[in-house]
C-alpha positions in Angstrom: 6.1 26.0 4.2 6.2 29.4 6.3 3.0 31.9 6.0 5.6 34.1 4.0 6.0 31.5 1.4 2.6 30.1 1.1 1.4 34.4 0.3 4.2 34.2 -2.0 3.5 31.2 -4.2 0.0 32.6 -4.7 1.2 35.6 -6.5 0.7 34.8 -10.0 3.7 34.6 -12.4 2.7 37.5 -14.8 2.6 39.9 -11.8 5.8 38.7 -10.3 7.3 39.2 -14.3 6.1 42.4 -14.7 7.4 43.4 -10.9 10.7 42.2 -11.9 10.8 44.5 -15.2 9.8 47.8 -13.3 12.8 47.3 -10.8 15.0 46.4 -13.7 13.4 49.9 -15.7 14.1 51.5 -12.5 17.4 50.3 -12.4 18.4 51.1 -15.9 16.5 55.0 -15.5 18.6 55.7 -12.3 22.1 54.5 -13.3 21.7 55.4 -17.2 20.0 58.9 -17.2 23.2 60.9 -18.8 23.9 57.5 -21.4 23.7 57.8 -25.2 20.9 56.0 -26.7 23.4 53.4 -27.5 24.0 53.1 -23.7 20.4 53.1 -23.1 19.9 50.9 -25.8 21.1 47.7 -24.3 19.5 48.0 -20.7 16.2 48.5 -22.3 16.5 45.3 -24.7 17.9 43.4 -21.1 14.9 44.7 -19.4 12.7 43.9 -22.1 13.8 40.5 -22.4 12.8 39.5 -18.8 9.7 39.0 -19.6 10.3 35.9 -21.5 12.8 34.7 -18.8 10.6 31.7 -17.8 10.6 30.7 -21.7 13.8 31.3 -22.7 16.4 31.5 -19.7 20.0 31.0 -21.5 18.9 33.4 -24.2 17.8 36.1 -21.8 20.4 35.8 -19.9 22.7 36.4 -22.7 20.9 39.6 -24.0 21.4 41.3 -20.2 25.3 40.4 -20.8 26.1 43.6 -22.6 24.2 45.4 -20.1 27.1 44.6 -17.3 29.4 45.5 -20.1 28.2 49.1 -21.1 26.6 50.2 -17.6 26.7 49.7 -14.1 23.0 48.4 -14.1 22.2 45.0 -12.2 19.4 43.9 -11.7 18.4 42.5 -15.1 21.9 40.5 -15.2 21.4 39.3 -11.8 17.4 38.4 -12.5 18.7 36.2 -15.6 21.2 34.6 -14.0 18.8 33.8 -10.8 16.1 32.5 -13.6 18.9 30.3 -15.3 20.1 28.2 -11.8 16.5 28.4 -11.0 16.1 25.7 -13.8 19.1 24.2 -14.6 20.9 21.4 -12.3 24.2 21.5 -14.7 27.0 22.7 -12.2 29.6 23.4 -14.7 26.9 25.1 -17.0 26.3 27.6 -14.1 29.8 28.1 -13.6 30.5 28.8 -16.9 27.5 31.5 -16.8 28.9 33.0 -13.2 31.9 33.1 -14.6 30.6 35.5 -18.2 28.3 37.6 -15.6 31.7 37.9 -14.0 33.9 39.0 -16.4 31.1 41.0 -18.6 31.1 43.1 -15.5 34.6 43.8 -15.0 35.7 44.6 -19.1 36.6 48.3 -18.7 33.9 50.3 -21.4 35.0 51.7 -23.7 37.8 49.3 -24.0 40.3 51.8 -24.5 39.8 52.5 -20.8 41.9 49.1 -19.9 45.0 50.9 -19.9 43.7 53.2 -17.6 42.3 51.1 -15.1 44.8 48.8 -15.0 45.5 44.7 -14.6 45.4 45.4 -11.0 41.8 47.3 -10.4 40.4 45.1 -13.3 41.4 41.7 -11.0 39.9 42.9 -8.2 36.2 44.2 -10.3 36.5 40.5 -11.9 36.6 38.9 -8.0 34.0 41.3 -7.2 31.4 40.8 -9.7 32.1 37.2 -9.6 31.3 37.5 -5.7 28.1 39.5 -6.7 27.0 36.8 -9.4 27.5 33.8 -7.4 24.6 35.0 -5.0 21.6 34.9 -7.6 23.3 31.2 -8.5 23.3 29.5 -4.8 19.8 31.6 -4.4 18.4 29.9 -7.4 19.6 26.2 -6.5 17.9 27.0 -3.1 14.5 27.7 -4.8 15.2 24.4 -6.8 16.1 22.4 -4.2 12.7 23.8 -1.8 10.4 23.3 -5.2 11.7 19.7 -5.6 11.5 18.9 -1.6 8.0 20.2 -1.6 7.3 17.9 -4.8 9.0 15.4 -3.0 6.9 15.9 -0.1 3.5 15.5 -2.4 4.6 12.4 -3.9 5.5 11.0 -0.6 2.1 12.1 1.0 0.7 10.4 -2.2 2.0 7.2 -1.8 1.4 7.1 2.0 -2.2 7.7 0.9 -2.1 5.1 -1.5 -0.9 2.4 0.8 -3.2 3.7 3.5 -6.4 2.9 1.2 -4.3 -0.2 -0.1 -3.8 -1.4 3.7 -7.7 -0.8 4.4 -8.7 -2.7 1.3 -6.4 -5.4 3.2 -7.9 -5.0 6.7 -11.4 -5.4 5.2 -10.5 -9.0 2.8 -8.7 -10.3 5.8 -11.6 -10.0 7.7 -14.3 -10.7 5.4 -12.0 -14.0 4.7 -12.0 -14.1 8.8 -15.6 -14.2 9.3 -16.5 -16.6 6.5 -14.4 -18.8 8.0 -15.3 -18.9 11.6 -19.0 -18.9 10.5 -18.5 -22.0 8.3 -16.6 -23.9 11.1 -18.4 -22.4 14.4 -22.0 -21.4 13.0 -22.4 -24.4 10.3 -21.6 -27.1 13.0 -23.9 -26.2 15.5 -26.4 -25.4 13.0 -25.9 -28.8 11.7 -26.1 -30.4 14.4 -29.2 -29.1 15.3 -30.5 -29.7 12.3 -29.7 -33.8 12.6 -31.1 -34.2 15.8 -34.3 -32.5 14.9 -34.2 -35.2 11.9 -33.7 -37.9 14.2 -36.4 -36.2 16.6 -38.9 -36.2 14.5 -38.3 -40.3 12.8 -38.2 -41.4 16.6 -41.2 -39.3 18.3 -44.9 -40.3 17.8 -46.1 -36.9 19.2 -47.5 -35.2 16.7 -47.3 -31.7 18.3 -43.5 -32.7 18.9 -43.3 -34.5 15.0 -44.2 -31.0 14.1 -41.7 -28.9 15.6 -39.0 -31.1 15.1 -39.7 -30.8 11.1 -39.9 -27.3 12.0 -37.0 -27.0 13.4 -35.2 -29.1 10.7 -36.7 -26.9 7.9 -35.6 -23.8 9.4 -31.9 -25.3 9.9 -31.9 -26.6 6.8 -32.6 -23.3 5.6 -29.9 -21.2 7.5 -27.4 -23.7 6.3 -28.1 -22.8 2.7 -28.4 -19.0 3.5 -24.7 -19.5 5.5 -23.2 -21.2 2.5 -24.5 -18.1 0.3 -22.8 -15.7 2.5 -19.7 -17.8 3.0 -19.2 -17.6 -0.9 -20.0 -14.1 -0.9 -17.4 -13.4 1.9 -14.7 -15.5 0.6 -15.0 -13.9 -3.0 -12.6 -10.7 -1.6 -11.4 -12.8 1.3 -7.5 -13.9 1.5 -4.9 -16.0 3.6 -4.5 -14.7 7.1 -4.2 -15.5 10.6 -7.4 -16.4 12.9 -9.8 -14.9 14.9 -9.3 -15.2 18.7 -10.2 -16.8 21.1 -9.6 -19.8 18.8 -9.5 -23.4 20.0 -6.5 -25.5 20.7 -5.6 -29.4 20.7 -7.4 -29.7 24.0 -10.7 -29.4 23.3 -10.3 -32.0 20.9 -12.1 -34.7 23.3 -15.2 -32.0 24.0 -15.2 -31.4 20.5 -15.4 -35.4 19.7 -17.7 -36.1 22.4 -20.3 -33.2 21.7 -20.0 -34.3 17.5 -23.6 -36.4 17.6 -21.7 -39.0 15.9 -20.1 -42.5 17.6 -16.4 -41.2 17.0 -13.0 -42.3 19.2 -9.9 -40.2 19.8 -6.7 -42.0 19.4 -2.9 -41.0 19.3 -1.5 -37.7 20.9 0.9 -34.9 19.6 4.2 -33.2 21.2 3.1 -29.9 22.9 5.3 -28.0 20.6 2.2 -28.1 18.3 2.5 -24.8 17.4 -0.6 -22.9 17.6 -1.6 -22.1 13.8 -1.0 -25.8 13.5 -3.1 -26.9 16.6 -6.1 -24.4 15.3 -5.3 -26.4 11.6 -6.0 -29.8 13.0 -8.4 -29.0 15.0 -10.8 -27.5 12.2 -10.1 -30.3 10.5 -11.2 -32.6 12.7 -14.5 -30.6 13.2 -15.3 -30.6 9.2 -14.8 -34.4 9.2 -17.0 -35.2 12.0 -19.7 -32.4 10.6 -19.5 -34.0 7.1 -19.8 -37.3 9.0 -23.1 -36.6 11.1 -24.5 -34.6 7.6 -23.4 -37.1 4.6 -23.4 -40.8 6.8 -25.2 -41.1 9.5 -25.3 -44.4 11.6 -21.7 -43.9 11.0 -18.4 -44.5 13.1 -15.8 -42.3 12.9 -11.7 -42.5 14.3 -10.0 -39.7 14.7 -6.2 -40.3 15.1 -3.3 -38.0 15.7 0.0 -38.9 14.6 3.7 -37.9 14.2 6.0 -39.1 11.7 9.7 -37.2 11.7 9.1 -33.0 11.5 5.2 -33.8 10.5 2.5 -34.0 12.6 -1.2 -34.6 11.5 -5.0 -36.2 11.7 -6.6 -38.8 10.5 -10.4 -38.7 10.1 -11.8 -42.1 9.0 -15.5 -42.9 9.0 -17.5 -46.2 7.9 -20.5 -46.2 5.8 -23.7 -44.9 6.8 -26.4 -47.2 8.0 -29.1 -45.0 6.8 -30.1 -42.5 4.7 -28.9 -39.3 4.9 -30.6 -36.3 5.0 -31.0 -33.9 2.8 -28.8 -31.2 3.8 -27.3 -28.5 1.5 -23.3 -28.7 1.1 -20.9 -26.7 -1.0 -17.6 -28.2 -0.2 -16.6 -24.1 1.2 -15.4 -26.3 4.5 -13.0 -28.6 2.5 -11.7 -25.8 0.2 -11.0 -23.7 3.9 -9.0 -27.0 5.2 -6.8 -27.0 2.2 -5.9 -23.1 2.2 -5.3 -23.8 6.1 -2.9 -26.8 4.9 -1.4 -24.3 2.1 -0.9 -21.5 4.7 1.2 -24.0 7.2 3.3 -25.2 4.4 1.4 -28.7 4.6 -1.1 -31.0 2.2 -4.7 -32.3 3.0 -6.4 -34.9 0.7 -10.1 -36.5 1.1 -11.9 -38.9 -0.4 -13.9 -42.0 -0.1 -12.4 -45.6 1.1 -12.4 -49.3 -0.5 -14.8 -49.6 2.4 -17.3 -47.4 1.0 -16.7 -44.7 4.1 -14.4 -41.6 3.4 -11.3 -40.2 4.8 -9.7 -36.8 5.3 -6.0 -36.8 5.9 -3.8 -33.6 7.0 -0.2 -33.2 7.2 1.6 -30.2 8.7 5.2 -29.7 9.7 6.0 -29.8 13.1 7.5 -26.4 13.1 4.5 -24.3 11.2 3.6 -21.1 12.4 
């Protein structure tokens, strides 16, 4: 919007009204000054009328008709008619109404002047005044057409707003779902790990100094586990389905990952490396849940680990025995099982867990080949 227009639109309607009726006045009191009062008459109602041009167009406009018949005035005709395609989008209604301003305009007054003017000169007022009259027409479609661009223009500036807050509500659940993620299966198994060899550290030791800072050490562990489970639920609450931090780990660190678990556990089988990598990052998060729920829920326990392919599917099999010993008591809210399966669910695949006729447990994945 130019400097021009922006001034403009902050002139208030009632001045711009009352603006309008002066020139009009003026209008009727320079081309009218040797009229009867009849000729007077009707210039003054036109002019009059304008005021309630924003109201009632149509009718306003028809009131300044006579004016274009009984004088030479213009500018209250015009005005109407500019206010009339100002409002109304009905093409063939504004034709209709250029074409009255039109002829209104070229009737000879008093009508027994017709013969004296002739078909001829009264053609040639008709194309006249209708060249006159279309001008406040395709001036008042152009202020249409700017006022609906600039509304346009608002709505569009309003929806880009919305979507912008809509896509930052977005950014912020992805990564709140993100982080509770990589904290339950980065932070939890190291945490838990800790916490099991501080366990078995302080069964095995007959320091007492070292007795004592193993339990320590286990109680604090403990501890952090339950506060991390807290904020994991908290996180996940506005968290959703997305794609994973980086750097993230990858079918090869399977064997570290198996070796480094604190539980007797073999690796067995092998995958295609067109594994993509969403499905690579699947199994292998699945694998270290298993083997954390293993050292936490049964330990003394033996665990297998084995990849397989069957036709477009690839997966893992985590099978452990049962424990030999007690477990300890470690808190658990089954947030790393409920992540596997929305892992499975985003890859288009299934994951099931449960216990064995053996009285060890199981967690089977299943993922298509071709998931990304």
């Amino acid at each position: 919007m130019s400097r021009a227009g922006a001034l403009w639109g902050r002139v208030p309607a009632p001045v711009v009204d009352l603006a309008l009726v002066a020139v009009a006045a003026l209008d009727v009191w320079v081309n009218t000054w040797e009229e009867t009062r009849l000729g007077v008459a009707f210039p003054v109602l036109g002019c009059g009328a304008l005021v309630f041009r924003r109201r009632f167009p149509f009718a306003v406009f028809l009131l300044t008709l006579p004016i274009m018949v009984t004088t030479e005035v213009a500018v209250a005709p015009l005005v109407a008619l500019f206010t009339v395609a100002e409002r109304s989008r009905n093409r063939r209604f504004l034709a209709v109404c250029v074409a009255l301003t039109a002829i209104a305009g070229s009737i000879p007054w008093p009508p027994s002047d017709l013969s004296e003017v002739g078909q001829t000169f009264t053609l040639l007022f008709f194309v006249y005044n209708l060249a006159i009259a279309v001008a406040p027409v395709l001036f008042g479609q152009l202020v249409q057409a700017r006022r609906d661009l600039a509304r346009r223009l608002e709505e569009i500036e309003e929806a880009r707003e919305h979507e912008r807050a809509l896509h930052a509500q977005a950014v912020v659940a992805r990564e709140r779902a993100q982080l509770s993620r990589e904290m339950h299966d980065v932070v939890s198994h190291q945490v838990s790990l800790i916490a099991v060899q501080a366990g078995a550290l302080q069964v095995a030791t007959k320091d007492a100094d070292a007795k004592e800072a193993a339990r320590t050490i286990r109680s604090l562990s403990v501890t952090t586990l339950d506060e991390l489970r807290t904020m994991v639920t908290l996180l996940r609450a506005s968290g959703g389905h997305t794609t994973e931090l980086t750097p993230q780990p990858t079918l090869a660190d399977l064997h570290k990952l198996v070796a480094s678990s604190g539980t007797h556990a073999e690796l067995t089988g092998e995958l295609p490396p067109t594994v993509g990598t969403p499905a690579q990052r699947a199994i292998y998060r699945t694998v270290q849940e298993a083997l954390t729920n293993v050292r936490k829920h049964a330990p003394g326990a033996t665990a297998c680990v084995e990849l397989w392919q069957e036709g477009d599917d690839v997966g893992v099999t985590v099978t452990n025995t049962p424990p030999t010993r007690p477990s300890l008591s470690l808190p658990g809210s089954q947030q790393g099982l409920v992540g596997l399966r929305e892992r499975a669910d985003i890859l288009h695949g299934t994951l099931d867990a449960g216990p064995t006729t053996e009285g060890g447990y199981r967690v089977w994945l299943r993922i298509p080949l071709s998931a990304d």
